[in-house]
N, C-alpha and C positions, 0 to 999 in steps of 0.2 A: 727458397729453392736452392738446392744443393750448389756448387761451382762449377760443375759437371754440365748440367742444364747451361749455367750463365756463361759457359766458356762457350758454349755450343751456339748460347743469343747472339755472343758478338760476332760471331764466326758470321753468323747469318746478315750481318750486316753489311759485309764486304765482300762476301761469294756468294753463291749460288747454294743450296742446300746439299749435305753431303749423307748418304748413307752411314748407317750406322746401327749398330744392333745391343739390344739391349736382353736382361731376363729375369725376369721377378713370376710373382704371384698376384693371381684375380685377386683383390681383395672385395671389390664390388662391381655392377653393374649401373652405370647411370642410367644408361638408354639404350635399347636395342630394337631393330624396324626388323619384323618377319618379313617383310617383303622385298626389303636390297638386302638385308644383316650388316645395315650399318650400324654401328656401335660407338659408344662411348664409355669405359674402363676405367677404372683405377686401381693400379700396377702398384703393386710394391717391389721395390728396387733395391737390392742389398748395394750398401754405405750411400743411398740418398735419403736423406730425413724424412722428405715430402711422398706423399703417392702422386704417382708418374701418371700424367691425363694422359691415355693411348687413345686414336679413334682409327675408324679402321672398318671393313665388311669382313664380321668375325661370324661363319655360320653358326654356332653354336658353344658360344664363352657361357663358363659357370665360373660361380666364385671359389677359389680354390688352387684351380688350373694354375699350374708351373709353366709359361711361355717363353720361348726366345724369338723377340722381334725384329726385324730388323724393318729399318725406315727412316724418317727424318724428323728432325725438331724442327714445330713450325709455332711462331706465334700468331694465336689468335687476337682478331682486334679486341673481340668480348669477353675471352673467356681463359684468354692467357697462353700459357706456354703449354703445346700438346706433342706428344708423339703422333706423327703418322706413318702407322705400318702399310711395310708396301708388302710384306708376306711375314709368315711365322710356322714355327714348330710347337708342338708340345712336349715338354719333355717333363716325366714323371717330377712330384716334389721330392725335393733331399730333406725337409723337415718335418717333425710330427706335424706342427701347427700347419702347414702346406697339406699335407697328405690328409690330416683329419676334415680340413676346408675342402678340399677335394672331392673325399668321398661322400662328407655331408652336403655338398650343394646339389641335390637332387638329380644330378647327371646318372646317378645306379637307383634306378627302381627298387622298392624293399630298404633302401641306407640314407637314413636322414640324420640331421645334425647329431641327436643323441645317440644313437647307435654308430654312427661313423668315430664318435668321441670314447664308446665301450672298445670296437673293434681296435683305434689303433694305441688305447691304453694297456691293450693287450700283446700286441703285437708287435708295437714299437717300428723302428725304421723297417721290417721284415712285412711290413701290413701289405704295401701291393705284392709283394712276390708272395706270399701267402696266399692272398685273392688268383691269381693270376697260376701257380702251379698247384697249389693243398689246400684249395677253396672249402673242403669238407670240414678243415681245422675251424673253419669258424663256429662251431656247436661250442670250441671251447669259451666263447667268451658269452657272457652271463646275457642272459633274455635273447640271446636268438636259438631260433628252434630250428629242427631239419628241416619244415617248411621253409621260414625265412630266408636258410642256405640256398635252396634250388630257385627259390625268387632271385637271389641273388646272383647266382651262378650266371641263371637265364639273361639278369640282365646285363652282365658283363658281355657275356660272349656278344650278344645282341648290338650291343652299345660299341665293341670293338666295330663289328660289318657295317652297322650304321655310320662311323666314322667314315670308312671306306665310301660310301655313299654320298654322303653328305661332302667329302675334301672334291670327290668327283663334282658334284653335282651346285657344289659352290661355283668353282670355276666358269659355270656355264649358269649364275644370276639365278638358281632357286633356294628358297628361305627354306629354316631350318624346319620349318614347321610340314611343308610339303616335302620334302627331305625322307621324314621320319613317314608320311603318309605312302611315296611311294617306294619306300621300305617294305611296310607294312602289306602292301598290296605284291608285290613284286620279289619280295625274298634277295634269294642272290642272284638273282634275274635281272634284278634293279638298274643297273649300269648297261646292260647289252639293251632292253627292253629304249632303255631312253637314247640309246648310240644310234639301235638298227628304226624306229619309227616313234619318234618322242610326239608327236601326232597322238598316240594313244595315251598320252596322260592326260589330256583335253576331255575322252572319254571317260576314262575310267574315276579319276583323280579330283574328288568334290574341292573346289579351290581353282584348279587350275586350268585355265580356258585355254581358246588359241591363240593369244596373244604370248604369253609365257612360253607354251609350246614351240611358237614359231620362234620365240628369241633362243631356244635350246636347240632345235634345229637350226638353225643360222651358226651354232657355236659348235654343233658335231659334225658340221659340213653337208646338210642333207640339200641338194639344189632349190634353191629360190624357186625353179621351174618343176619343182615335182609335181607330177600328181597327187601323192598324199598330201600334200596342201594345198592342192587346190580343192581337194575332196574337204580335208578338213575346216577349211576356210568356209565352202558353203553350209557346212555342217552347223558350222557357230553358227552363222548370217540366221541359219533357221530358227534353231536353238535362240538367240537373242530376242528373235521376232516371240517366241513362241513365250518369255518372261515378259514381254510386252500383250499376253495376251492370243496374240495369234497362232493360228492352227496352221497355217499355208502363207507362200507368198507369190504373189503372183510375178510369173518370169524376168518382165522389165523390172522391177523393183529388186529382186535378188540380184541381177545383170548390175545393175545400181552399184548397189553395195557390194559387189565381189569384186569388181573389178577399182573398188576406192584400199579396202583391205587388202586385195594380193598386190596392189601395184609394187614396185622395185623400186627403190630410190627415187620414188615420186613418179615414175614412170608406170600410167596404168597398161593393167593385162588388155590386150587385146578380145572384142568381145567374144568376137568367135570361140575362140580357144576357151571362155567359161562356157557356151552353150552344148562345145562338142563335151566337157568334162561334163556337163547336165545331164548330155544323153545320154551318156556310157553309164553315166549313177544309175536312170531311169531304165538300160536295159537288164544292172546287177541288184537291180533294186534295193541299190542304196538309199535312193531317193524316187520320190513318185510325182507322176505328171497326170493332171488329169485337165481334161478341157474343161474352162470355164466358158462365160456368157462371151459370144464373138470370137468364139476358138480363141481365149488368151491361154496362154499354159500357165498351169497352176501348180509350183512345186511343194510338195508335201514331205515332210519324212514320214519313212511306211507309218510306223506307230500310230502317225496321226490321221493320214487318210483309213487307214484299216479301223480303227475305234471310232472315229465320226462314223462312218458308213454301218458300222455295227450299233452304235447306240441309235441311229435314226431306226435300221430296222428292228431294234427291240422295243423302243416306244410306237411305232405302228403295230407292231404284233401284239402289244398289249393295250390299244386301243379300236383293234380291230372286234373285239366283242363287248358286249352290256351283260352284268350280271341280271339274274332272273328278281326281280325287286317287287314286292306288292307296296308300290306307292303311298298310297291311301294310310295305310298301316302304319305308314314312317311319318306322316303328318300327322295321326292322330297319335304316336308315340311323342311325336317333337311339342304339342300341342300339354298332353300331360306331364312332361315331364319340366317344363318351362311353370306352369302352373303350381308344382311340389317344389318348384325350387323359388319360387317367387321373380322371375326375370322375365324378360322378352328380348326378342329378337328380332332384330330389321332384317327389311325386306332381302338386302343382298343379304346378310347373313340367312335366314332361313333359308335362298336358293342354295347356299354353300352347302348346309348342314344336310338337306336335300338331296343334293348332286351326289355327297359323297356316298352315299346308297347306291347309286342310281349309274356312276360312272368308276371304270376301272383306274383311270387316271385322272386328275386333276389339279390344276392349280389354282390357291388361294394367295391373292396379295390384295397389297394392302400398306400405307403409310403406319405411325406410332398413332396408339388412341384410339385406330378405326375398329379394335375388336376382333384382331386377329387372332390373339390368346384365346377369350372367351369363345370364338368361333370353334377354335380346337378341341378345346376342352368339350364342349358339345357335341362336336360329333367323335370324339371319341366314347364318350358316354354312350351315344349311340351305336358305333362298333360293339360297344360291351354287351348294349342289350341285345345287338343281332349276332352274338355269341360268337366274334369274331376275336381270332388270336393277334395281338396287337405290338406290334412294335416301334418303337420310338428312336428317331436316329438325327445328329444336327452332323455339322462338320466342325465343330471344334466341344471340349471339353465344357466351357461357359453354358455356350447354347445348350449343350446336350442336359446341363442340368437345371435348366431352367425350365426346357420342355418339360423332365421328368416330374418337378416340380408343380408346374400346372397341370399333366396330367394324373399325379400320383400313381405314377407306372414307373418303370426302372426306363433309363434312358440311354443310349451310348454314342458315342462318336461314330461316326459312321466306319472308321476302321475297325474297330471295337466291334462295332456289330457285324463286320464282315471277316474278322478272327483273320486277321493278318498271321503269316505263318513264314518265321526266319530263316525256319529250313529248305523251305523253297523259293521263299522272296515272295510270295504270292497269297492272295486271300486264297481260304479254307473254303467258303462263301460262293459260288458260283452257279451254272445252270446244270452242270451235274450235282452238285450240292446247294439247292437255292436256302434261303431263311426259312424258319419255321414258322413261318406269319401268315396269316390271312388279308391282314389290315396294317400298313407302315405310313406310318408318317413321317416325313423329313423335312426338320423346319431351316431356315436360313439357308434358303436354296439358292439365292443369289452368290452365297460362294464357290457354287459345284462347277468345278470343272470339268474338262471333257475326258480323263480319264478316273475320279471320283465316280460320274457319274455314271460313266459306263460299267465300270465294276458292280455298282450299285443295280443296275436295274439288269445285270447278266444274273443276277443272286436274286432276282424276286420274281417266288412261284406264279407259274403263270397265270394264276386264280386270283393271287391276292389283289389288292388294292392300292393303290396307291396315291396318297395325297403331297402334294406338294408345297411348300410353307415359305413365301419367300418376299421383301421388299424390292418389287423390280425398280424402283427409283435411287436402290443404293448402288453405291459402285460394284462393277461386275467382278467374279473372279481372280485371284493372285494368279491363279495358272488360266495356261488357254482354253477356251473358248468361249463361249457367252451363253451358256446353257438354260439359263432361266429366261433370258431375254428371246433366243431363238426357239422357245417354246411357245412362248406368247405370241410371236408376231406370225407364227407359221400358221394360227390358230384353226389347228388341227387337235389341239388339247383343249377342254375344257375350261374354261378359268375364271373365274368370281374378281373383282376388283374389290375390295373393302372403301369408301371414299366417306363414308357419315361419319365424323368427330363426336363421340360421346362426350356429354355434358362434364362428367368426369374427370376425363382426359382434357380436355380444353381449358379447363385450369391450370391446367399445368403450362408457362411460357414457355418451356422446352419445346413442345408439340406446337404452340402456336406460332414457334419462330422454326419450327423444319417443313411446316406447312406454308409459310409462308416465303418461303426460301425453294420451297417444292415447285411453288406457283410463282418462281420469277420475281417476287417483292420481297423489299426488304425487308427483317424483322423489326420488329418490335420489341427492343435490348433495355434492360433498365442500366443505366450508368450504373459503377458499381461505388458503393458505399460502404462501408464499418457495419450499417444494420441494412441488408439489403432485403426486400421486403418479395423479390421475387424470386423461381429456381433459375433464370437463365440473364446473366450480366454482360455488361461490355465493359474492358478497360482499355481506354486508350492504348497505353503501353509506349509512349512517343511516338515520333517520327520514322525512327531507325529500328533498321533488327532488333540491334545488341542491345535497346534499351527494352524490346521484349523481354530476354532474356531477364534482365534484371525485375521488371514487373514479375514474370510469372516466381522467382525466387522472393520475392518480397511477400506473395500471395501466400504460398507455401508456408513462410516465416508467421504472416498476421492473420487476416483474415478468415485462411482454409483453417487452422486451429481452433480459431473464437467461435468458431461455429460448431464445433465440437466434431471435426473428421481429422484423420489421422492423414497427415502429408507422406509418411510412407508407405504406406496399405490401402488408402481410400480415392488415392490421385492417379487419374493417367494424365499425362502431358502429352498429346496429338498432334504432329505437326503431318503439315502437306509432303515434305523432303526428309531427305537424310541428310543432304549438305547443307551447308551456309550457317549462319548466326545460329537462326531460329530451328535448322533441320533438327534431327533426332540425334545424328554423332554427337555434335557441340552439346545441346542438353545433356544429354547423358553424361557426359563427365562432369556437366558443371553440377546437375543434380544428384550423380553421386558423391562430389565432396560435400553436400548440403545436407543431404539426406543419409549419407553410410560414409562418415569423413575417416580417414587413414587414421589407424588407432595399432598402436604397436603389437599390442595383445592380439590384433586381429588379423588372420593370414590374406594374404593376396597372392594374386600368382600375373605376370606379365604376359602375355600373348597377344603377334601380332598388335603391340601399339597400343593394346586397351587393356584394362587393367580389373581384373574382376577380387572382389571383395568377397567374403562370407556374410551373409545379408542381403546379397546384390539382387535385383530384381533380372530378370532376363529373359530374352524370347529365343527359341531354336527359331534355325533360317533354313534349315530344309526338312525332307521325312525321312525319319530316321526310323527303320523298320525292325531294326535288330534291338533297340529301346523300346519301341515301340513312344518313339514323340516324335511329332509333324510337324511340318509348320505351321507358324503361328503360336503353338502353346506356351504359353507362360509358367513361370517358375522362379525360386527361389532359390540362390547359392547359400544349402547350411553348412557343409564344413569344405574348408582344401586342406589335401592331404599332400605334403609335397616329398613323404617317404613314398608314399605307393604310386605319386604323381599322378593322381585323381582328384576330382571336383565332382562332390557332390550336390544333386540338386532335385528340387521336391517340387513335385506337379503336383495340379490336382486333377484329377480323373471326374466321369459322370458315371459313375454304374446304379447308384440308390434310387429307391424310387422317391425318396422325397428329399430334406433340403439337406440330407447328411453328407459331408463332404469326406471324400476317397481321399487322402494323399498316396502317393507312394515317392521313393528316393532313385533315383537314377544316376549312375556314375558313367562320368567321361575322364578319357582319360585327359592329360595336357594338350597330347598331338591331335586331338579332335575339337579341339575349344573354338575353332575358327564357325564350326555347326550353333555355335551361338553368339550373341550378341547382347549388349545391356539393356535392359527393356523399362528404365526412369520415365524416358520417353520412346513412346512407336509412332510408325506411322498411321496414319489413318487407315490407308489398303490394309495393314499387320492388325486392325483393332477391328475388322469385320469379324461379326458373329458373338463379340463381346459385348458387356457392360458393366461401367465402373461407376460408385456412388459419384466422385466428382470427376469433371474433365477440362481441360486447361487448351484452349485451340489457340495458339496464335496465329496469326492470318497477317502477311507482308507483302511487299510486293515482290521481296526478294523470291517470294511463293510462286511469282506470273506463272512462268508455265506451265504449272499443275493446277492451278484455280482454277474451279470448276463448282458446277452448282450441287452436282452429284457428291464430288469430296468434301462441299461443307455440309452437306445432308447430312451424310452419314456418318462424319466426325459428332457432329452437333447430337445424332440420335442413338450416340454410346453412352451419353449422361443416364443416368436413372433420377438421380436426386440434384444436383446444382451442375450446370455448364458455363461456363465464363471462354468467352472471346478476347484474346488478348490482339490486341491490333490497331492498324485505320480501317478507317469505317468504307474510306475510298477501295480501298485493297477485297472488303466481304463486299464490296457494290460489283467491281469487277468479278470475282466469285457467283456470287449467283445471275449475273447476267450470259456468264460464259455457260452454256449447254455443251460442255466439251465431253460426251459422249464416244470417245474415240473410236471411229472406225473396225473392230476387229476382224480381221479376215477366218471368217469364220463359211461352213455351207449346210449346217446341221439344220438351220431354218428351210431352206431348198431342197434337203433330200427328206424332208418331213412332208413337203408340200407338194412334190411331183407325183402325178397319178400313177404314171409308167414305170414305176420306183425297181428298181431293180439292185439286186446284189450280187 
């Protein structure tokens, strides 16, 4: 370390830390958090030998950048002698090798390493002022075209205003990443927008809740006792409920929680004061009250009492008549055609195949094994021969080709078939424009939510039919409400249970252990072995998490190979959480260095903390309508571009009728990468509607509060071909004992059920 630095150690030994300012160049990036922009830098420092540790909350350092720091030398006990910036400037570089690092560290959209290295071999120390006043002049240097210019121009200017945002918006604790997002949204609007009611970035702003918001308003002076905070406070309260499932909450429970998030300095809000903010919502109809059982009031946001109340009265309106059916005809069809194909059909399945003639609406369920396939496949055959136009729809890309698959019919996602449309934000699909179908089937109905499926059945002609295809035993919906469950219980719909295990299926110990896990007992696990002799194992996995962790990487490494399945293509890892040892964060990193390990040749790009690779497996975490990818869907990172600052990534789609697989490529840019996630490992709830040749469960205790009988069901019945349980066995006893069915505040079962039904 230079004498400079050591003059500075002793100093510190005897005094107090003294200011002081330093100015070099990024040369890299150790470590930088999207969400405080704490950072950790290495500064080169003209006449010190060493790179300079700076650390520091840098909204957005690239490598390159020419800084003047000012701040203190501190030493760390672990990691040595660091700068800590208490502020800084940037100030353009004086050297090619600064300027060329500058413009190639991806900070100009269109100007990556190779081209930042053509432009300032051209241009010499004149490169930024060139950029900056005769940006045209760039055509003269070799391989950029007039397009590249105007990319370039674009993103100059852009990148100056966004500075101005971002130095703002630092100040007041948001990440670069959101930064750039309400840029994006807000223009030069940006600063005033967040000054006069930063409340609306909670809205608008995917990322950013009312936690964030309220710490930006805290920082532009907007009163503790506002009302738009107290509006937007209950806004969240709902909102959070409504990721939990819930459609409403009822008054004392929001009362609860408002007055725990507004309180001041530990001091709760006074109750009154949130009921009278309730009312005034309820009178601008910000928010809705409707009575429930015992006159409780029941808070809704509109969206959601308005779409409950309309999807009850569109499944009454299309159960209110029977198609004209010659019975007799359909037995003696189901009779011959069961005959030419050489099969039979149990007794609940022929009622199924039956019904679906005979009723506008119905639901088929049904556990793994019982025949729910086969059942399908059957009465669509029948649809065919009563000359019906037939459509086929799941809610994720999996399902939807699997269905098409078994029916040899084109199949689509349920957005897909309801032709989402980016110019309006809205399906194309509706009851001025329903489907062209007669006959629709939509299987894995247990993930339909209350606005899923209200789009869904606003779009289906009032004639056709409709079947419903779902495991009520699996866990309910990612978004709110419980739709498949409050269809059954209201039973006002038709509904066939599937319950006889075919001989076929019962072979299989997958199905014998979710049946048996269905029914509150435990499975029947074979210990796992080198030659395991059945499809569904158990491995200890120790005592602790983190010695999961090591078993399911040991598995990956041995076993999963010898078997002849591919550990990066054939494996999902399913955990009950996202945090701890065993959740799905920790895996994910630990099985992307196992599985896609840091390889120089291969690009990666840093966001927010997580680090995506080309290869990377990965899930989107919201619907992303102008892509058109939702949650849930799976994918693969095949290239990052860090010139055009995009990642590209490849879905696969259901549109074939049979097993041919759709890809297409989707690009995000960098400031939207937060819309995904690595997907090595999901959760269980993220792997509804899917299936993967092998699946990897570990089951802990560190799991308690989410174990349940329902999350090992349906963890367990994403296997097709091998499921191995990583865990104690005390840990799956607790699981299937626990019937944690959680409560959701839902009323679509009661307004389905009331005679007086009114809208």
């Amino acid at each position: 370390m230079s004498s400079l630095i050591q003059d500075s150690t002793n100093q510190q030994k005897n005094s107090p830390p003294q200011s002081e300012s330093i100015t070099g160049i990024v040369e890299r990036i150790t470590f930088h958090s999207e969400e405080s922009g704490y950072t950790v830098a290495k500064i080169q420092v003209p006449r010190m030998r060493e790179l300079v540790t700076v650390v520091g909350s840098f909204p957005n350092l690239q490598a390159g950048q020419t800084l003047n720091i000012q701040g203190e030398w501190r030493n760390h006990p672990k990691h040595g002698q660091q700068f800590q910036m208490a502020q800084y400037s940037e100030t353009k570089p004086a050297t090619l090798t600064g300027i060329e690092k500058y413009l190639g560290s991806g900070l100009i959209k269109g100007v990556g390493p190779v081209t930042a290295k053509r432009i300032v071999a051209h241009f010499n120390l004149e490169t930024l002022d060139i950029i900056e006043t005769q940006i045209d002049r760039l055509i003269e240097v070799p391989g950029i075209g007039r397009k590249r210019v105007k990319m370039i121009q674009s993103a100059w200017n852009e990148q100056k205003s966004i500075k101005e945002v971002m130095v703002f918006l630092q100040g007041h604790g948001v990440s670069t990443t959101y930064a750039v997002k309400i840029y994006k949204k807000y223009g030069e609007k940006s600063i005033t927008t967040v000054s006069e009611n930063p409340y609306q970035l909670a809205i608008d702003i995917y990322g950013i809740g009312f936690l964030t918001a309220d710490r930006i308003a805290r920082n532009v002076g907007v009163s503790p006792w506002s009302k738009y905070r107290y509006k937007s406070g209950l806004l969240h309260i709902l909102g959070e409920a409504a990721e939990d499932g819930h459609c409403f909450l009822p008054q004392p429970e929001l009362l609860k929680k408002a007055t725990e998030l507004l309180a001041i300095n530990g001091q709760e809000i006074e109750t009154e004061v949130i009921i009278n903010v309730i009312a005034e919502m309820d009178k601008n109809k910000e928010l809705l009250i409707e009575m429930g059982e015992g006159e409780m009031p029941l808070c809704y946001k509109p969206a959601f009492l308005n779409t409950e109340k309309h999807l009850a009265q569109l499944f009454l309106e299309h159960l209110a008549s029977l198609p004209l059916v010659d019975i007799d005809r359909v037995r003696n069809w189901i009779e011959r055609y069961t005959q030419s194909k050489g099969i039979s059909l149990s007794e609940q399945q022929q009622k199924a195949v039956e019904m679906s003639a005979s009723y506008k609406v119905m639901i088929l369920t049904g556990g793994p094994g019982t025949g729910k396939t086969f059942c399908v496949s059957t009465i669509v055959a029948l649809w065919k021969a009563m000359g019906e136009k037939i459509g086929l729809a799941a809610p994720t890309g999996r399902a939807a080709q699997r269905l098409g698959e078994m029916a040899s019919l084109e199949a689509k996602t349920i957005h897909r078939l309801l032709e989402f449309s980016p110019a309006t934000m809205g399906f194309k699909r509706d009851k001025d424009n329903p489907l062209p179908y007669t006959a629709i089937v939509v299987d894995e109905a247990s993930m339909l939510d209350l606005f899923l499926a209200h789009s869904l059945l606003k779009a289906i002609p009032a004639e056709a039919k409709l079947l419903i295809v779902g495991d009520i035993d699996q866990l309910p919906s990612v978004g709110p409400g419980n739709v498949l469950s409050d269809l059954i219980q209201s039973e006002r719909v038709p509904v066939v249970r599937l319950t006889e295990v075919f001989r076929q299926a019962a072979s299989s110990r997958i199905i014998q252990a979710a049946h048996s896990i269905n029914q509150g007992r435990y499975p029947n696990l074979e210990p796992i072995s080198d030659s395991p002799k059945t499809d569904c194992l158990w491995h200890k996995g120790g005592t602790e998490a983190i010695h999961g962790v090591q078993t399911v990487c040991e598995l990956l490494q041995g076993l999963i190979p010898s078997l002849g399945f591919n550990p990066k293509t054939d494996v999902q890892v399913l955990s009950p959480m996202i945090r701890g040892a065993v959740g799905t964060r920790n895996f994910n990193q630990v099985l992307q260095n196992l599985l896609n390990p840091l390889q120089y040749s291969k690009p990666e790009v840093n966001r927010g903390g997580m680090i995506f690779r080309e290869g990377d497996r990965i899930i989107q975490l919201k619907n992303d309508y102008n892509r058109e990818v939702f949650n849930g869907d799976l994918g693969r990172i095949t290239k990052i571009d860090s010139v055009e600052q995009e990642v590209i990534i490849q879905f696969v789609d259901a549109q074939s009728a049979a097993s041919r697989r759709v890809e297409r490529e989707v690009s995000y840019d960098y400031a939207d990468l937060n819309e995904i996630t690595l997907a090595w490992s999901i959760s269980i709830h993220k792997s509804q509607g899917s299936e993967y040749p092998v699946v990897i469960l570990p089951i802990y205790f560190q799991h308690l509060m989410m174990l349940s009988r329902n999350l090992l069901y349906t963890g367990l019945t994403r296997a097709k071909k091998l499921a191995i349980i990583v865990g104690s066995s005390q840990a799956i006893s607790v699981a299937i004992k626990q019937v944690n069915q959680q409560q959701r505040y839902t009323r679509l079962r009661q307004r389905l059920m009331w005679n007086n039904f009114s809208f």
